[in-house]
C-alpha positions as CSV (number, residue, x, y, z in Angstrom):
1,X,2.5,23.2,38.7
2,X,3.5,20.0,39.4
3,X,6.7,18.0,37.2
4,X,7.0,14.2,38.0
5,X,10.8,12.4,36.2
6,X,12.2,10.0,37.0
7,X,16.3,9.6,36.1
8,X,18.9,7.0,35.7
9,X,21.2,9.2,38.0
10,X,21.0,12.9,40.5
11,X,23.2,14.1,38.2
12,X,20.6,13.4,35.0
13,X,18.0,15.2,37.5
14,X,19.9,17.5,38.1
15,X,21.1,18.4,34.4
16,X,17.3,18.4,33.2
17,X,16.4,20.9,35.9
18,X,18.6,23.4,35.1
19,X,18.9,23.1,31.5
20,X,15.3,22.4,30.6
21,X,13.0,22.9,33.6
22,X,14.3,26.0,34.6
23,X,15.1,27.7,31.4
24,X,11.3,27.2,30.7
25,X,9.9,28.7,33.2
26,X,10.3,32.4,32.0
27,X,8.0,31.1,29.4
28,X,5.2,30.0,31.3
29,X,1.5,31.6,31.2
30,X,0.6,33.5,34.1
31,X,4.0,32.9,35.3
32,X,5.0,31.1,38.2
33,X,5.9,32.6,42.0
34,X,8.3,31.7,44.6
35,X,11.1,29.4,44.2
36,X,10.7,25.8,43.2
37,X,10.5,22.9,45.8
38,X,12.0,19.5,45.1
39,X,11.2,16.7,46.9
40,X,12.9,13.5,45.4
41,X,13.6,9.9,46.6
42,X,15.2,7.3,45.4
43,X,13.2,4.1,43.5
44,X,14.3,0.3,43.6
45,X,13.3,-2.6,41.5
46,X,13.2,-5.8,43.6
47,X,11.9,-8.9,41.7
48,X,11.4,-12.1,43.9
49,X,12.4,-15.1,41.2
C-alpha cells in the first residue's frame, strides 16, 4: 500500500499519520505487515515572472 500527501507543514504530516493513517490501519483487509516506511521530501514553487 502506497499513501501519497502532501502538507503545509512536518508537523501537519506528522499529525495525519498518527491520528488518521495509523489509527486505520487495524482496519485494513488482509491486514498490513511490517512497520511503515516514510520517505518524504520537501516541494518548492518557483515561478519565473
Amino acid at each position: 500500500m502506497i499513501v501519497t500527501a502532501l502538507w503545509e507543514s512536518k508537523e501537519d504530516a506528522d499529525n495525519f499519520a498518527s491520528d488518521v493513517l495509523m489509527t486505520a490501519v487495524p482496519t485494513i483487509v488482509g491486514g498490513v505487515e511490517g512497520e511503515p516506511q516514510e520517505l518524504a521530501g520537501e516541494t518548492v514553487r518557483v515561478e519565473n515572472w
